[in-house]
Every structure is written in C-alpha cells, then in structure tokens.
C-alpha positions as CSV (number, residue, x, y, z in Angstrom):
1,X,184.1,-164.7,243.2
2,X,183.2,-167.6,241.3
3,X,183.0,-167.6,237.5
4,X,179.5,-168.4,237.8
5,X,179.2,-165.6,240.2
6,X,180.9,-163.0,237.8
7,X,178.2,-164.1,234.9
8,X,175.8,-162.9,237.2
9,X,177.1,-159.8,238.2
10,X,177.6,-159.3,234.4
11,X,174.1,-159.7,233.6
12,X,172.9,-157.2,236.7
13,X,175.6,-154.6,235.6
14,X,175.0,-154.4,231.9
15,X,172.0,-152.6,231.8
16,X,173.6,-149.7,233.7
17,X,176.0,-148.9,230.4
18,X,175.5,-146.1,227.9
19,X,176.1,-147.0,224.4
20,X,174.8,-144.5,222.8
21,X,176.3,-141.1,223.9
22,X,178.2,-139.1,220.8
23,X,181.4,-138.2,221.8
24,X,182.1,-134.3,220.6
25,X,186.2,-134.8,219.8
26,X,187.2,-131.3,219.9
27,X,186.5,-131.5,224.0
28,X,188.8,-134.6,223.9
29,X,192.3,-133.1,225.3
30,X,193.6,-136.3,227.1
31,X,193.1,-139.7,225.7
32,X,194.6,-142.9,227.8
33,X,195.2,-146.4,226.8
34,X,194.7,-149.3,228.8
35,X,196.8,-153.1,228.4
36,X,197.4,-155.8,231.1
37,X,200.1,-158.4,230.9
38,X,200.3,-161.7,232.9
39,X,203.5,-163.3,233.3
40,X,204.1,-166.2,236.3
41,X,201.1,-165.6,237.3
42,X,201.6,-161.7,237.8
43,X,199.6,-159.4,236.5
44,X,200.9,-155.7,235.5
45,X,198.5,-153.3,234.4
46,X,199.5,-149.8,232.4
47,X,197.7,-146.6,232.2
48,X,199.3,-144.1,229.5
49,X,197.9,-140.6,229.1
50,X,198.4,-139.2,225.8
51,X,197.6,-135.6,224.7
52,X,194.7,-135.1,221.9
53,X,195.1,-134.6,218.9
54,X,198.6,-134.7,219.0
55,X,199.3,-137.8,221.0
56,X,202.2,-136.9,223.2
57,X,202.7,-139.3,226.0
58,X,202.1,-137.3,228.9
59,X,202.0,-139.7,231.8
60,X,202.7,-143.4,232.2
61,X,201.8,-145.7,235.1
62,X,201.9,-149.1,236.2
63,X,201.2,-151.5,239.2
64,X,201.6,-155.3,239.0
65,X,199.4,-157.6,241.6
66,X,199.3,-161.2,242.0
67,X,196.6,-162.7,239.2
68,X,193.6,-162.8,241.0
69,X,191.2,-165.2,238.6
70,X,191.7,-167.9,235.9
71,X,191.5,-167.3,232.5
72,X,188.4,-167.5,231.7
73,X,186.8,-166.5,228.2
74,X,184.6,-163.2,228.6
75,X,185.4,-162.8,232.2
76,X,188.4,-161.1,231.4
77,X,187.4,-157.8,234.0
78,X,187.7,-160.3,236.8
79,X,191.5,-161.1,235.8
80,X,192.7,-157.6,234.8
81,X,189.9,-155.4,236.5
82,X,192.0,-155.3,239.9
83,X,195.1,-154.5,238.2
84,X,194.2,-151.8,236.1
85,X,192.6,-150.1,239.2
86,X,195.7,-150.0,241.1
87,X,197.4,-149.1,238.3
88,X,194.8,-146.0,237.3
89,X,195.2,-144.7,241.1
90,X,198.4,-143.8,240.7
91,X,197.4,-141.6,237.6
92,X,197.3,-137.9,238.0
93,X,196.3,-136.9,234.6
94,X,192.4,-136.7,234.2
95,X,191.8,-138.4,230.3
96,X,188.7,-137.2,228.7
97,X,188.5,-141.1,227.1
98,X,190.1,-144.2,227.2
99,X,190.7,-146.9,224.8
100,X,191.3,-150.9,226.1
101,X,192.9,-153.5,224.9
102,X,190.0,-155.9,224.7
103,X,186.4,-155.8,224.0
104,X,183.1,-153.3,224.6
105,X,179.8,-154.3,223.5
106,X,181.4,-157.3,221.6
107,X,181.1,-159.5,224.6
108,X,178.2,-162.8,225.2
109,X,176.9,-160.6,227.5
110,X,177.2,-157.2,225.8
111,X,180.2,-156.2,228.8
112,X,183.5,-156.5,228.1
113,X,186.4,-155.1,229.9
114,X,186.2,-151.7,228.4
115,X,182.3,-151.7,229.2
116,X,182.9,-152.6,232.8
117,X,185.4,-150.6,233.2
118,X,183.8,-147.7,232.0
119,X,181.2,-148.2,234.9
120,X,183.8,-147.8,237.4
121,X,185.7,-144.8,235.4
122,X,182.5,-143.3,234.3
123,X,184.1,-141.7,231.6
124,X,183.9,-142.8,227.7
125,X,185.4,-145.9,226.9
126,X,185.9,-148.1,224.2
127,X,187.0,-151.5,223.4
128,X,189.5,-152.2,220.7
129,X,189.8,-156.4,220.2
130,X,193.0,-157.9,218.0
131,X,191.3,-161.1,217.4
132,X,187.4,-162.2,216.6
133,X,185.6,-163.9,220.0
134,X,182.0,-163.3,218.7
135,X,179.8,-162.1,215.9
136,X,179.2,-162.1,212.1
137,X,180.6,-159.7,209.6
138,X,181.5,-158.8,206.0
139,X,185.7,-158.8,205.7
140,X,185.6,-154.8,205.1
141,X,187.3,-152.7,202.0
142,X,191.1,-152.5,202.2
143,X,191.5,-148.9,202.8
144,X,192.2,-147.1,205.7
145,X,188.4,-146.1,207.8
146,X,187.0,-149.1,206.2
147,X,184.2,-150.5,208.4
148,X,181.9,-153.4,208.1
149,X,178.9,-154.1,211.1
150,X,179.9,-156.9,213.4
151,X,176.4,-158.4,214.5
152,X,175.3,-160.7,216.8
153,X,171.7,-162.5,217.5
154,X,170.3,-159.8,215.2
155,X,171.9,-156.7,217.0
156,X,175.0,-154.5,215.9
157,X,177.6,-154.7,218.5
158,X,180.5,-153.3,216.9
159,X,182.8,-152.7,213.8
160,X,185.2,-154.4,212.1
161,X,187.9,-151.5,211.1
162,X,191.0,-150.9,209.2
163,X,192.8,-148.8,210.9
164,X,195.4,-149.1,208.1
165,X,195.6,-150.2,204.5
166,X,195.8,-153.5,203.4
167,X,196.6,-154.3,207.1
168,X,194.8,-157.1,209.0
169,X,191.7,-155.0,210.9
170,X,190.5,-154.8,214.6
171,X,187.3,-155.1,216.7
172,X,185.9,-152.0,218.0
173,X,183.3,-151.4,220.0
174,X,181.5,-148.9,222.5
175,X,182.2,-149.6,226.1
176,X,180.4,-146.9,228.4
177,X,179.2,-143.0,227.7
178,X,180.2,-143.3,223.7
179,X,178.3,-144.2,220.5
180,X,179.7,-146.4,218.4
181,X,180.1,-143.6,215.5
182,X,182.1,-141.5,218.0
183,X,184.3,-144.8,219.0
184,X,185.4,-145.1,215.4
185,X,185.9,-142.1,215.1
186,X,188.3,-141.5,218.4
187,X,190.4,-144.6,217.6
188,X,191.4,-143.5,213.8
189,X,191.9,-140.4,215.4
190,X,194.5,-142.1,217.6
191,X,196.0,-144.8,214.8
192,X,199.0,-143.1,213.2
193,X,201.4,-145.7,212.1
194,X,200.3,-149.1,213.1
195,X,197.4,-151.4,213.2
196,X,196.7,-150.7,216.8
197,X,196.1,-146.8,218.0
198,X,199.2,-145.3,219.7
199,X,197.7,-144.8,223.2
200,X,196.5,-148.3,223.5
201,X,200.5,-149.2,222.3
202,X,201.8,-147.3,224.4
203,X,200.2,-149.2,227.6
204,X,201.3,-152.7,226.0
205,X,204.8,-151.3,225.9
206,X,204.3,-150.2,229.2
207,X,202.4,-153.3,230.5
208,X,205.0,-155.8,229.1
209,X,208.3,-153.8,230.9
210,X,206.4,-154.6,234.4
C-alpha cells in the first residue's frame, strides 16, 4: 500500500490496542525479542525466545524477505511487519511477552511497530526505542530504574529509562495488552549487563547474521 494508505490503516487500527492491562510477571515464563535488519535491500527479521526470569535463550529464528516498503518515518510496521511474521512462523516456543526494537505508544499516531504488532500477536508487547522520534521529557536520575514521563500533546506515552547507571537511557513504551508500569517493569527485568535488555539483543545479534 501506499504510505498514505498505511496512515490510514493506522488511524482505523489504533483504537483496537490495550494499553492499559497490568502484566502479573510471575506468569511470565517465556519472553522473546524482536530486531529487523535491512541490508541491499533485504530484510531479515529475528525472533529469540528466552526463558523468564532467568533469560536462557531457548529458541532462535530467522527469515529474510525482499524489503517490501521505503523507509518511511513511523511507518516502520509496513517495512519490517512482513518479515518479522515469516520469521515468528517458524517459532515453536509460545512467549508469554515480547519486547521490540522500536516504538509502542510513542508513535504520531500512538502505533508503533510493537503496538501493531501486538494486534496481530495478541499477546503483550512492548516497545523499547534507542533514539528520541517524539515527545517531551525531563533527562531522568542517573541510576539504574530511573524513569522520567515522555509526553506528548498533553498525554503520557511512555518513559524515558535507565536501564543502567550513568548509561545513555531508552524509550519505552506499552504496545498492546500491557500497562505502562508492567512494561517497565518486564524490560529491567530483562536488562542485565547492557543498555538494551538481553532478549531484544539477542534478536539484533540474530537479525544482523541473516
């Protein structure tokens, strides 16, 4: 479709996500993360399951497709949406939640990748953004779990957190059938050494080795 056409869809879809479900973590026993990677125009899309609390990589899998829309800033579902798809197919394990490398609720039109992606999963997911595309915060403390309000036009659509200390933060946000308390709460559960949480590392590994 069209970009124009994809706004639209947007705009119909996001009033069918859930933003406000608490997640209870002690049912959490399978947590995946989700990365694409384009290279020449391919696109290769990993799925890694990971085991929760204890984060043992369980299951990783992968499937690369011709990139099948331009880059195009908060139309990234169109781009990677196909991919990840194909890629999730192949997966046997059944995650309770996912994380995704790229945005929730912190989207123009309140549904980013993990958002829409959630509608198709219908399973908890949430967004977890390396770089700012929208919003107005505070920079928050520099310890670890430190969380300022990202807002836009008046609304709360995420957090800015620091996952580690002293350690430049990262943009989370609910995507579908989580609350934004219970999103901040899964990803510190899943950030042990680095800045970004090890499921959603594990797919960019994964991702980038095609």
């Amino acid at each position: 479709m069209s970009p124009a056409e994809a706004v639209a869809l947007q705009r119909r879809l996001v009033a069918q996500l859930d933003h406000t479900r608490p997640l209870d973590l002690t049912n959490v026993k399978i947590v995946a993360g989700v990365d694409v990677s384009v290279r020449d125009n391919v696109s290769t899309a990993a799925v890694v399951a990971l085991s929760f609390p204890d984060l043992r990589v369980l299951e990783t899998v992968t499937a690369s497709i011709p990139t099948p829309f331009p880059y195009v800033t908060g139309l990234l579902t169109f781009r990677e949406g196909e991919a990840i798809l194909a890629a999730h197919a192949k997966l046997k394990a059944q995650p309770d939640a996912y994380l995704f490398d790229g945005m929730g609720r912190i989207h123009p039109r309140r549904i980013g990748v993990a958002s829409h992606m959630g509608l198709w999963l219908d399973k908890p997911t949430v967004g977890v953004g390396k770089t700012h595309l929208l919003g107005r915060y505070a920079d928050p403390a520099l310890d670890r779990g430190a969380a300022s309000p990202l807002t836009d036009g008046g609304e709360v659509l995420g957090v800015v957190l620091r996952t580690r200390a002293q350690v430049k933060p990262v943009y989370v946000s609910s995507g579908h059938h989580i609350d934004l308390d219970s999103a901040i709460a899964l990803v510190l559960a899943c950030t042990t050494r680095y800045r970004l949480p090890d499921p959603i590392r594990a797919a960019h590994n994964a991702a980038g080795q095609g």
